[in-house]
N, C-alpha and C positions, 0 to 999 in steps of 0.2 A: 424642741428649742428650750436652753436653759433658764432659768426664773431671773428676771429681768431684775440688774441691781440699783436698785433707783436709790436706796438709803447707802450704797457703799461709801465706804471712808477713805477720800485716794490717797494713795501709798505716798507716799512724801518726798518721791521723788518724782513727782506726776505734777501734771497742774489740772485742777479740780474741773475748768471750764473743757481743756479735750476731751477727759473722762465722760461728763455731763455728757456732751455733743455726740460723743463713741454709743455710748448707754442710749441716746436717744435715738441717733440712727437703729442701733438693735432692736430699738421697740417697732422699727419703722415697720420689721419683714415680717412677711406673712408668712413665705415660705422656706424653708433651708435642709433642700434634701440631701446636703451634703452634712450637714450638721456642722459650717464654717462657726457658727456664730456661737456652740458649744464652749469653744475655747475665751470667749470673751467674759469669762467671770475674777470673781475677785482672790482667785489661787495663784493668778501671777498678773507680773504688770501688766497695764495695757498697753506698753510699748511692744510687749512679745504677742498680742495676739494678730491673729492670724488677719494676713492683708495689710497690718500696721505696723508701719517703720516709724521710729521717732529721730530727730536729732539728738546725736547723744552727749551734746555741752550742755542742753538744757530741757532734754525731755518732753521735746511739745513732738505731736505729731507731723510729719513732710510728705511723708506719701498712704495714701489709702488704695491699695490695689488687689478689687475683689473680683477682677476678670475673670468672667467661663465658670461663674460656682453657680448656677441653676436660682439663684438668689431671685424673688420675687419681696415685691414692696412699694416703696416710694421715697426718695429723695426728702429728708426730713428740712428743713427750713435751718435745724440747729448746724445745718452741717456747714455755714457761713461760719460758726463760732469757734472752726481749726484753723484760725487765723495766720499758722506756721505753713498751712498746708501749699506744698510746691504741686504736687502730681495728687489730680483724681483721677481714677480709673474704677469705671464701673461696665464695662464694655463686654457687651457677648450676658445679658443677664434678663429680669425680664421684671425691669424697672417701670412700673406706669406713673401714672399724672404727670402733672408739668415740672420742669426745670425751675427748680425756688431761685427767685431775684437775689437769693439772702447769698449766692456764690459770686457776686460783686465784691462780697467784700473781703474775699481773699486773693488777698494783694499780690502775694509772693506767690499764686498761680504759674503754674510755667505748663501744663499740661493737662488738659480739661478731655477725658476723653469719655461719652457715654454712648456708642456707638450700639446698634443692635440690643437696644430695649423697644420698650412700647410705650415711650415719652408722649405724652402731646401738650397743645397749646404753643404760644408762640414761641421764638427764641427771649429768653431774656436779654435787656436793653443793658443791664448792670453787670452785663459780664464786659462790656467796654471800662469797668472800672481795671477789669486786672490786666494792666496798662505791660506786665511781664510775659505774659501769656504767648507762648512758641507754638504751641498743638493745639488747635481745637476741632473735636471730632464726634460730631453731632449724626452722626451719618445713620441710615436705619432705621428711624423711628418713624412717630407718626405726625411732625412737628408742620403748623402750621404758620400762613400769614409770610411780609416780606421778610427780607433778608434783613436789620435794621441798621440802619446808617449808623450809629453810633460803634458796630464794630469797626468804625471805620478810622479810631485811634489806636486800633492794637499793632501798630507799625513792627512789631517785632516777630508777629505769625510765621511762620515756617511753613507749616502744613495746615490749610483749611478744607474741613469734609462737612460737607453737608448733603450730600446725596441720598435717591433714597426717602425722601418727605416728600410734604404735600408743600412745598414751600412755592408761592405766588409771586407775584411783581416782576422785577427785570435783575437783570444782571448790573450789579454798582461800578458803576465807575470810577471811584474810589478804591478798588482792588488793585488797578494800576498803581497805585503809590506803595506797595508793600513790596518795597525793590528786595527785602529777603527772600518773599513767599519763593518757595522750593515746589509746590506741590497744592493744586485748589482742585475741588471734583466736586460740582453742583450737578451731574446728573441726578436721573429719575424725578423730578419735581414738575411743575408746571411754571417754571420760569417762563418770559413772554419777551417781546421787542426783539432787538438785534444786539449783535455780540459789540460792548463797545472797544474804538480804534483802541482804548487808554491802557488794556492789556496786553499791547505790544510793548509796554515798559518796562514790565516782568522779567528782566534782564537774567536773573534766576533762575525763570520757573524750567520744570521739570516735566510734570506732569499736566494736564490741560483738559480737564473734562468736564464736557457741558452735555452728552447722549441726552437722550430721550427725554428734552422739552418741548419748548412751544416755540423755538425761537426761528426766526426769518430775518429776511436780507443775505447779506455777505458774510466771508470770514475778512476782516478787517486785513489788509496785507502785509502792517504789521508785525501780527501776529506769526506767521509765516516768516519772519525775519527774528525767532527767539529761537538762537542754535541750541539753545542748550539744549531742548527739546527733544525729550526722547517717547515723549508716551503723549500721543493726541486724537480724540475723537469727539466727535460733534454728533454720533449717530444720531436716527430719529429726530429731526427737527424740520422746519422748513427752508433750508439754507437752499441758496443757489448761485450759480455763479461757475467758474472754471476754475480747473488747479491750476496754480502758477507753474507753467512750464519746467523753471527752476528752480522745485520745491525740495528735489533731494537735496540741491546743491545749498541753500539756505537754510536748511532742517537737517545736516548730515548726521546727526546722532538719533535718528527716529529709530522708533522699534517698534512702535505699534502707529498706525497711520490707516484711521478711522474716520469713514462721513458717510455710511448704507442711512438707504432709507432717509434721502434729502431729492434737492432735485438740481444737482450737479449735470454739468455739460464740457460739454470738451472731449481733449481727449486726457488715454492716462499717459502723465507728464515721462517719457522718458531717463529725467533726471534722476529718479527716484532707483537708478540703477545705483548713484551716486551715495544712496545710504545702504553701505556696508552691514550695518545691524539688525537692516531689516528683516521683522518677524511675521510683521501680521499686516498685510496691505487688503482692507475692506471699503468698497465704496457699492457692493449689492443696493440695488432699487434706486436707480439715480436716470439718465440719461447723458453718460457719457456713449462715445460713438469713435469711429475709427479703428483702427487693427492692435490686435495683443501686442506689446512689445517685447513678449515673452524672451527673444534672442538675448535682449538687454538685463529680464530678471537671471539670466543662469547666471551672474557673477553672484546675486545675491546667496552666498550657502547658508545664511542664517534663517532662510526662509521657512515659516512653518506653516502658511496660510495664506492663500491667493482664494477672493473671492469677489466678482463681480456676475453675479448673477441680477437678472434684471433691469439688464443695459440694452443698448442698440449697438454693441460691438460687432463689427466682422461685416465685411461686404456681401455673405451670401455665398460667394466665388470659392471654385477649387485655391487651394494655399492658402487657407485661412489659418488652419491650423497647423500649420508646419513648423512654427517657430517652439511648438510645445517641445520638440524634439531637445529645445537649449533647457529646456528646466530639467533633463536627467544630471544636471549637476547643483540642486538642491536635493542634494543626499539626505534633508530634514524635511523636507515637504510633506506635510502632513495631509491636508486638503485644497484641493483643487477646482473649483464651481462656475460655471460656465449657465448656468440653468438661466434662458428666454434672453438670449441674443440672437445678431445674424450670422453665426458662424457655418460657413461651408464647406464643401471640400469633402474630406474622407479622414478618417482618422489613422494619424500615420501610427506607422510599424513599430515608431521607435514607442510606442508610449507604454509599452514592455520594459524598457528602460528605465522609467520613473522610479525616481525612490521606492525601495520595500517597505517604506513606514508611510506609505501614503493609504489613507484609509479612506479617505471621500473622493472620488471622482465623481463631479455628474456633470453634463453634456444636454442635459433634457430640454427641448425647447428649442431648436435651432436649424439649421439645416443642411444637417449630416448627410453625408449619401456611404454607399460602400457597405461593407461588412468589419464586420466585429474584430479584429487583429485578432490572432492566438497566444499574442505577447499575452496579453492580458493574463492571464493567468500565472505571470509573475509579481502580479502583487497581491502577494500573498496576505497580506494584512487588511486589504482593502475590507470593508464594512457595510457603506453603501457604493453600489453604481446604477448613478441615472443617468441610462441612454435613451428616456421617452420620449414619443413626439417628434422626433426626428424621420429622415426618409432610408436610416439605416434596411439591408435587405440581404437576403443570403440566408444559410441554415446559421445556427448558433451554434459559436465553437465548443466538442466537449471538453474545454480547458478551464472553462466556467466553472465547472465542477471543482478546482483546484481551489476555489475561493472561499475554503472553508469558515472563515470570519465574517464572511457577508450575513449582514442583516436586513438590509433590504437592496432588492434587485428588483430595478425598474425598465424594463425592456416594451411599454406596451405605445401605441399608435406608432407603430412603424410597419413595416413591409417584410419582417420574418417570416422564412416560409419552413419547411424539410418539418420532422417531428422533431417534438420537446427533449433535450436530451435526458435519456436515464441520469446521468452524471449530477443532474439539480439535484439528485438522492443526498448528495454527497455535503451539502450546505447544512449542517445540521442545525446551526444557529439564526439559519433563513426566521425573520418575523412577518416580512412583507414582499410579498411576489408577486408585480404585476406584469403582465404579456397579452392583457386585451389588446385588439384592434391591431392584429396582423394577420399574419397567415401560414399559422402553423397547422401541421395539419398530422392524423394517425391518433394514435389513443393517448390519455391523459395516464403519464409514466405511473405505474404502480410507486415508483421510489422515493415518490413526493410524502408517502407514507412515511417516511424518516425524518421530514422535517418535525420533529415534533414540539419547532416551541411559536410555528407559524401561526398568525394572527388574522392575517390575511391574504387570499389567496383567490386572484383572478384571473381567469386564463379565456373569457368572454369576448365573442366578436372574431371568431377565427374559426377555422373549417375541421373542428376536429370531432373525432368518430368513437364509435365504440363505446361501452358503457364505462361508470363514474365508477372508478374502483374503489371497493371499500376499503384499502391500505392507504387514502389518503383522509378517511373521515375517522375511521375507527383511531380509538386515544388519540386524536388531535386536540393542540391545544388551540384549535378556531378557533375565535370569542370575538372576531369584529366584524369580519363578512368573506361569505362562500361564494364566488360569483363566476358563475359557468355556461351563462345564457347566453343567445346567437353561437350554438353549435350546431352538429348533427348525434347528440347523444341519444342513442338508443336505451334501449330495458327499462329496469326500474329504479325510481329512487330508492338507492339502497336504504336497509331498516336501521345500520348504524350512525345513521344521519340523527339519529335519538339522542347520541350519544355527543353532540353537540351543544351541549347545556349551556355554554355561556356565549354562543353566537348571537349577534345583533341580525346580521343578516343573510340571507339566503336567496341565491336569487339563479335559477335554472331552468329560465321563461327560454322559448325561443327556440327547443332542441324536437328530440320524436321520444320523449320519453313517456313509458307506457305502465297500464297495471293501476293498482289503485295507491291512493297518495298513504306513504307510510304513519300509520297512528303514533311512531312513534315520535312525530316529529311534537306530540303536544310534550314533551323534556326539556324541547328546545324553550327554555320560560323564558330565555332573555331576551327572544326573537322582538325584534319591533319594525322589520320589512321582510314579507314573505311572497316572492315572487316564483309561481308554476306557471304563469299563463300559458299558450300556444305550444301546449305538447296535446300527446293523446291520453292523459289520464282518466281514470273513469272510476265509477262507484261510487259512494258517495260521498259529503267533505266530514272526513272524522270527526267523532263528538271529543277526542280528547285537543283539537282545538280550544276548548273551553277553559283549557290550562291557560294558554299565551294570555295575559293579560296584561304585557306590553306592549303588544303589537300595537303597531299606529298605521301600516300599510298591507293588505293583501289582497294578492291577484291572482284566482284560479279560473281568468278566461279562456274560452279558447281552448277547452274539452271534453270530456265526455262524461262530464259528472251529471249527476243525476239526485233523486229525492226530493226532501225539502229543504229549505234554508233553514240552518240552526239557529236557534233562538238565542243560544247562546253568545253569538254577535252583538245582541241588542248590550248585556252587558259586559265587554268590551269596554274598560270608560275610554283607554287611549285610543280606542280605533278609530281614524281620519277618514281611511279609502277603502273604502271596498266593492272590488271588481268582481264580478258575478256573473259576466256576459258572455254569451253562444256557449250557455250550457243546457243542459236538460233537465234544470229543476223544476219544481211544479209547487202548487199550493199556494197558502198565503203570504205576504211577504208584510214582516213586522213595520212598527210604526215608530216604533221608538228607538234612541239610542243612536246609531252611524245610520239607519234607515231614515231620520226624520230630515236630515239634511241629502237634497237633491243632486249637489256637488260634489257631497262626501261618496255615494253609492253608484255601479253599473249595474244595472238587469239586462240590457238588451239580448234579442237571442233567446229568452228562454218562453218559450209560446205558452206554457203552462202555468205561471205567474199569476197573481191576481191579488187584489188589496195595495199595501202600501199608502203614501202618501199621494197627492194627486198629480205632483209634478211628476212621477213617473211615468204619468198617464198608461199606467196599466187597467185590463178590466177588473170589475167589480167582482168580486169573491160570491159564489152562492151563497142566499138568503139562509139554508138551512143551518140550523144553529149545530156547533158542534157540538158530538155525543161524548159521553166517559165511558170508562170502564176503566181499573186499574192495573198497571203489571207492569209499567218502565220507571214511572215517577213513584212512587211512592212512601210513605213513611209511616212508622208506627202510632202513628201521629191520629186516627181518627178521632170526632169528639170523647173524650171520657166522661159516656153516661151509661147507664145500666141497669137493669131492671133487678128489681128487691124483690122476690116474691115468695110467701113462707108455705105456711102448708095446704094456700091455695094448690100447688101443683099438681096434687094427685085429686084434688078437688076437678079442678081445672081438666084433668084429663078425661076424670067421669063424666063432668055434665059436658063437656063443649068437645068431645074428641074429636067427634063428625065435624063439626062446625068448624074445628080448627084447621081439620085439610082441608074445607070447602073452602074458607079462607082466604087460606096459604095458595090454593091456586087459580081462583076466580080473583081477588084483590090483589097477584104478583105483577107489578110492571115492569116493564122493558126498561134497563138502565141504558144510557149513553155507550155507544161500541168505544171500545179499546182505540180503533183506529182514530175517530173522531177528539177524543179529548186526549191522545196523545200529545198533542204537539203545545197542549199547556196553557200559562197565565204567566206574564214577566213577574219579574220583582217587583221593580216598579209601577206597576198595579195592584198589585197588593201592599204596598206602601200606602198607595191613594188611600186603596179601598180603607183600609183601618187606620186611616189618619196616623198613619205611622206606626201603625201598632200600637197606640194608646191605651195607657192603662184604663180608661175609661172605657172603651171598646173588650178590655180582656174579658172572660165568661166562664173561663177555666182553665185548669191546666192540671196535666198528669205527669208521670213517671219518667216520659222522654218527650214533653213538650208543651206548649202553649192553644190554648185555643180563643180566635178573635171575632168579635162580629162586625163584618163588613159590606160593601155596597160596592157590586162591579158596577163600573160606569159602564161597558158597554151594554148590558141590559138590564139595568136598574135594579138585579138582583140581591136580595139581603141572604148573605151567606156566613158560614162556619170556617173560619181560617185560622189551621191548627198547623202550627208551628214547630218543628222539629228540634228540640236542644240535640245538636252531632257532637256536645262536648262532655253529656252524657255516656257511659260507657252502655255500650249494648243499644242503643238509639239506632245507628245506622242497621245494625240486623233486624232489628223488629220493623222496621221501615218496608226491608224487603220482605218479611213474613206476612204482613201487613196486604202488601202490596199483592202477592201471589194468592193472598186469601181471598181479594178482593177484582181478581184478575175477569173473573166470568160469574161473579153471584148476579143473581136481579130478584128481590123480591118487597115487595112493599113493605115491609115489616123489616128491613134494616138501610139503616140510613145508607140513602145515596151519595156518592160521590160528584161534583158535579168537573171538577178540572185539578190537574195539580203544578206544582212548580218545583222544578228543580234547576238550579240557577245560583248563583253570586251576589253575594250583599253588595252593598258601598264600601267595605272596608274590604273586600275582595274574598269575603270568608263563602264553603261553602252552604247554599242556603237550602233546605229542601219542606215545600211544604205542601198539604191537600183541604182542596176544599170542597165542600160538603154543604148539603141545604141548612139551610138553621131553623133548627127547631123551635116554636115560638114560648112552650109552655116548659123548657129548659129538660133535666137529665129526671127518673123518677127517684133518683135521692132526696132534691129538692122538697119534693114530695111529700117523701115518706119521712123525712127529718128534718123538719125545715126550722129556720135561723130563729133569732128573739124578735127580730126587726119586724115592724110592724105589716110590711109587707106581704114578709114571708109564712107570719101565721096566718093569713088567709088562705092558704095552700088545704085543701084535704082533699081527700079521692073518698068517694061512696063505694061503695060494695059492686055495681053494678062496674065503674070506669074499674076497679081492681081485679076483676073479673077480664074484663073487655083485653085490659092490658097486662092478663097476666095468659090471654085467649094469643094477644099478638105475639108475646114474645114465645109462647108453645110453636105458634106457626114459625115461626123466623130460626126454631131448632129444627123444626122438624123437616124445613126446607132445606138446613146445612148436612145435617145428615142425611138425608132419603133423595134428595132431587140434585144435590153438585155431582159436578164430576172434575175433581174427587169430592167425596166425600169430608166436610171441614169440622171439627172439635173447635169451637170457639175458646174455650181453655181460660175468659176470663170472666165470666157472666156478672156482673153484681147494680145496684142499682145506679149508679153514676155514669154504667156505659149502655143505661137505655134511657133514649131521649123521646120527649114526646111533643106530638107537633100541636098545631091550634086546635084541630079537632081532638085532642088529647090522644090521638093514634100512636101507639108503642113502637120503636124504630132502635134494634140492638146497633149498637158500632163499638170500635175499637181491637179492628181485630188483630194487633200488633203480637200477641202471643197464639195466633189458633195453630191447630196443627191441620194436618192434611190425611185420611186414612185411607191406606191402600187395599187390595182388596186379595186374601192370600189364597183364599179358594171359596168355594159357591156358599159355605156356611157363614152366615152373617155372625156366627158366636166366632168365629176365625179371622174377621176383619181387625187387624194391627192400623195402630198409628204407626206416622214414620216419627214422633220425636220422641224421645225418651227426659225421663225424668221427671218433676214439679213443675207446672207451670200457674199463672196465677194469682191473685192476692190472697192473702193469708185471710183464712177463714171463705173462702170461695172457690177453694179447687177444688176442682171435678171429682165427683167418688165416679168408682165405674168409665173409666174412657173406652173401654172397649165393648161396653152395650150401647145400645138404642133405647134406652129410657130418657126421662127425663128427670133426673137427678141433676142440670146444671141450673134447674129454676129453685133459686132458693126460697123460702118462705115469705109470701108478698103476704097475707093475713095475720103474720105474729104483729104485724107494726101497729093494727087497730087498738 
């Protein structure tokens, strides 16, 4: 925007106060992406800038017209001070705050129009001053409060718009007196009362719209008696009452003749053949009754629009619909809507005949009988056809195919029988295809494959056979709902059903379909209703279910699935329902998340259940507590401590050698089985346990992660919860290194694992952590370099405990080499990742970099690692990985 001329000098043939008022309004904008407001400097008059006209006897501004230039701002108060000004136009812009009172004072107004901004506040009262005032066009914004009676001197209006606000109170009676008005339209507001008689005075008007308020009673009769009338709707209000039988004849210039969605009775008038011009006859959601007079609409040719849907028209009885045969002479008939009358009969031959530009027919909702014409297939333009709901019966004609513009085809609760025809192939532009709840029957057409821009697609509740071909899932563009259930569909679900990424829903409950449930339906992330129930599926429920995190519905009852219940349900935050019943699952069933509400979960069915909440009245889960071992969950994540030991080691190995295998296998215990503490610790308990992860709780943290000290609730245990960072690079591989290392070790001399989690945060990220006993007397760095703080120089080890724990961590090497199988190179030894417990017992962890050594032949100088390269911290890696010494214990005695 250019620099705003507040000091300019006006040109002398200007007058200083429109300049002023011009300048001010420019300062108003905030926004000008078209750069209008560029041209408003002081290199030419202000009469040439752009949107302003001046008079040119005397140089004042008349009109300012900045229509459709992206303009943002506000309505400056100076702009009352264009006193000359005949026409404002600010319309189609994206003008906020209120309308300044200060536009009362121009006088010589003839044209006020601010149409499609983001005004609010009420109407101004001072606009009753511009007493000239022909347009006013308020329409679009966000203006509040009544209409004000003070407009109620502008006798010279032409056109009044105000539709479109939040505008309150009643319709004025005082409108009646503006025997000029041409044209008023207070739709979209929340007008209230009933229409008054007093605008049957409107001897004038033209136009007449009051749509979508609040108003009730009658149409004043009147009103009904203003020929000039060509454009009238009252949709959306609570009006009622009958049409005057001799409404064409009194209204014969209508063109549009508008009242859906009131609660109108009667019948429709006849008369209304009598308006030649008619275009658009809407009176949808009313309670009109008696028979189509359609015989009478064929003189209408101007017809573009016949819609009464949601009436009580049509007695039910064959010949209901026979007069439709008189509308093949609206050669303009665009749509035609019939949808939840009592229309009966059969649909005749002639409706082949119908206009080619007819694009909507629907029918749905009534009581059709007979089969489909093969006319059909000459309108070719057609778009939508709803024949739903109806008692239609017979095969479907393959002429359907011809309807290559169709977008949606509704043929479902009716009496369809024969198979689906290939021909649907042919509908390219098909979005929505429903044919539940008839009875078609034979395989689901490969052809359906071609529709490729369907959205929706149900063909549920009918007898059809054979498996789901994948030319109808593969590159579809689903993304609203698949629905295939109450069939006889064999096989499997196919694997391209993955390929369904923006489906909401799925649902092919109800068939014999068999094999195990496709993993890859965890793709599907947009799914939020996933229905398999009552087929034979079996194996168990995929873990990449743990993707959908929108689902709010799933039902895999009613199979042959088996295992445990995933834990990963619990976190699920949208998940509502979940059905789980007459399967063959076993084990514990969680407490938390869609498990803790009784309403939301089925088990029934499954005899090997046990735990849960009490409402399920399942049994009690055995007392033994569950064991660990690691190899599914894991992360590189164990505590980082580690034993420092200097040149006790070759110490260490002369005096204690013996002592150290006696040790290593009379003090090694049994860790927790793999199978046992497989199945984890939620999130949400590790939330509790560390009070959220409190930095007060933290105890350390390494290279790919956090370690917390926490308290499970269910056995009051004080534990190690070490945290996995996954946005560290290399974190998730050392997790599984970790993990494989720690899949079968047990020996007392390295830290136990006791459970781990892998799972979903709150923000949906993934979370994966292991926890571990906690050591009371912390890592031996602490130790051997302890802090300023007063605490920590209490810390020293005697000759005997550096011994003792430089004896443990000998054993806890000598068990990785000599006694795993494989064989494991810890690969990061140093004092931070040995921890030691209250009795000061040496415990190695963190085995995020060990390797695994395979065995190449019987000579133990021939035993190869599988990893190559450095692994390690710097000044701590391994010399020698391919012997059996102990060269990974570094010097615990240099620290004295």
């Amino acid at each position: 925007m250019s620099t705003v001329l507040e000091s300019a000098t006006p040109p002398t043939f200007g007058n200083e106060s429109d300049l002023l008022a011009l300048l001010d309004f420019k300062r108003s904008i905030t926004k000008d992406p078209r750069h209008i407001m560029s041209s408003w400097n002081n290199s030419i008059p202000f009469c040439s800038w752009a949107g302003v006209t001046c008079n040119p006897s005397n140089n004042r501004v008349i009109i300012l017209n900045l229509e459709a230039q992206e303009l943002e701002g506000f309505i400056p108060p100076s702009i009352g001070n264009l006193t000359y000004l005949t026409q404002l136009n600010l319309t189609d812009n994206k003008f906020r705050g209120g309308i300044p009172q200060e536009l009362g004072r121009l006088l010589r107004l003839q044209q006020l129009n601010l149409m499609a901004n983001s005004l609010r506040g009420n109407i101004p009262t001072n606009i009753s001053h511009c007493s000239q005032l022909r347009v006013l066009d308020l329409g679009d914004n966000g203006l509040t409060g009544p209409i004000p009676d003070q407009l109620s001197s502008l006798f010279e209006l032409t056109h009044l718009w105000l539709d479109t606000n939040i505008l309150t109170g009643s319709v004025p009676a005082w409108l009646g007196n503006f025997s000029s008005l041409y044209a008023f339209s207070f739709g979209e507001n929340n007008l209230q009362g009933s229409i008054p008689s007093e605008l049957g005075g409107l001897t004038s008007l033209r136009r007449f719209v009051l749509a979508d308020n609040n108003l009730s009673g009658t149409v004043p009769s009147s009103i009904y008696n203003i020929s000039s009338l060509y454009y009238f709707t009252v949709t959306s209000n609570h009006l009622h009452g009958e049409l005057p039988p001799n409404v064409g004849i009194t209204l014969p210039n209508l063109e549009v003749f508008a009242g859906g969605v009131n609660k109108f009775t009667g019948n429709i008038p006849v008369s209304l053949s009598n308006a030649s011009r008619l275009r658009l006859l809407d009176f949808a959601e009313n309670g009109l009754t008696g028979k189509l007079p359609a015989e009478y609409f064929g003189t209408l040719g101007r017809l573009v629009r016949i819609n009464f849907d949601d009436n009580s028209l049509g007695s039910g009885k064959i010949g209901d619909l026979n007069s439709l045969t008189f509308l093949a002479n609206c050669t303009r008939l665009e749509v035609l809507s019939f949808i939840n009358n009592r229309f009966g009969g059969e649909l005749p031959e002639s409706i082949g005949n119908l206009s080619t530009k007819l694009r909507v027919f629907s029918m749905s909702g009534n009581l059709v009988h007979g089969s489909i014409p093969i006319g059909i297939g000459n309108l070719v333009n057609l778009s939508k056809l709803e024949l739903g709901d109806n008692n239609l019966d017979g095969s479907l004609p393959e002429e359907i195919g011809k309807l290559q513009k169709l977008e949606g085809l509704l043929l479902n609760l009716n009496k369809f029988s024969g198979p689906i025809p290939s021909s649907l192939g042919n509908l390219t532009s098909l979005t929505k295809l429903f044919m539940e709840g008839n009875r078609f029957e034979g395989s689901i057409p490969p052809s359906l494959g071609s529709c490729k821009n369907l959205l929706i697609l149900d063909l549920s509740s009918n007898s059809l056979n054979g498996t789901i071909p994948k030319e109808v899932i593969a590159d579809s563009s689903l993304s609203i709902s698949l629905t295939l259930s109450n069939n006889y569909l064999t096989g499997s679900l196919p694997d391209e059903v993955g390929k369904l990424v923006q489906l909401t829903e799925l649902d092919v409950s109800g068939n014999k379909l068999s094999g195990e449930i496709p993993t890859t339906l965890g793709n599907c992330v947009s799914l939020e209703r996933l229905h398999l129930e009552d087929n034979e599926f079996e194996g168990t429920i995929p873990h990449s279910f743990k993707d959908l995190r929108g689902l709010e519905e799933i039902d895999v009852s009613g199979n042959h699935l088996f295992g445990k219940v995933p834990e990963f349900f619990v976190h699920l935050g949208n998940l509502k329902n979940l059905n789980l019943s007459y399967n063959h699952l076993e084990g514990e069933l969680p407490k938390e998340g869609v498990f803790s509400n009784a309403t939301g979960v089925s088990v029934l069915g499954n005899d090997k259940l046990c735990g849960g909440i009490p409402e399920l009245l399942l049994p009690a889960c055995s007392s033994r507590k569950p064991q660990s071992s690691l190899g599914v969950l894991a992360s590189e994540v164990i505590i980082p401590v580690s034993c420092g030991i200097s040149l006790i080691i070759a110490f260490c190995c002369c005096i204690a050698g013996r002592s150290m295998a006696k040790r290593s296998r009379d003090r090694s215990v049994a860790s927790r089985t793999y199978e046992d503490w497989k199945s984890g610790v939620s999130y949400t308990e590790l939330v509790q346990s560390t009070d959220g992860f409190s930095t007060n709780n933290l105890i350390g943290s390494g290279s790919f992660g956090s370690v917390y000290k926490g308290l499970l609730s269910g056995e009051g245990m004080v534990v190690a919860v070490k945290v996995l960072n996954l946005q560290q690079h290399g974190a998730s591989k050392s997790f599984i290194d970790e993990c494989k290392a720690l899949r079968s070790i047990r020996h007392r001399n390295l830290l136990k694992i006791i459970t781990a989690c892998s799972s979903i945060d709150n923000q949906g990220n993934d979370f994966k952590s292991l926890v571990f006993e906690f050591m009371e007397n912390g890592s031996l760095d602490s130790w051997l370099h302890p802090r300023d703080d007063e605490q920590s120089q209490g810390k020293r080890l005697s000759l005997i405990q550096r011994l003792n724990i430089a004896i443990d961590v000998a054993s806890a090497i000598e068990y990785l080499h000599h006694y795993c199988e494989p064989s494991i190179v810890h690969c990061d030894l140093k004092p931070s990742n040995v921890l030691l417990d209250e009795d000061m017992v040496a415990h190695v962890g963190d085995f995020g970099l060990a390797s695994f050594l395979l065995e190449a032949s019987d000579d133990p100088s021939e035993i190869q690692s599988i990893s190559v390269g450095l692994k390690g911290s710097i000044g701590y890696i391994p010399q020698g990985m391919t012997s059996y010494d102990y060269h990974f214990l570094f010097p615990l005695l240099t620290t004295f």
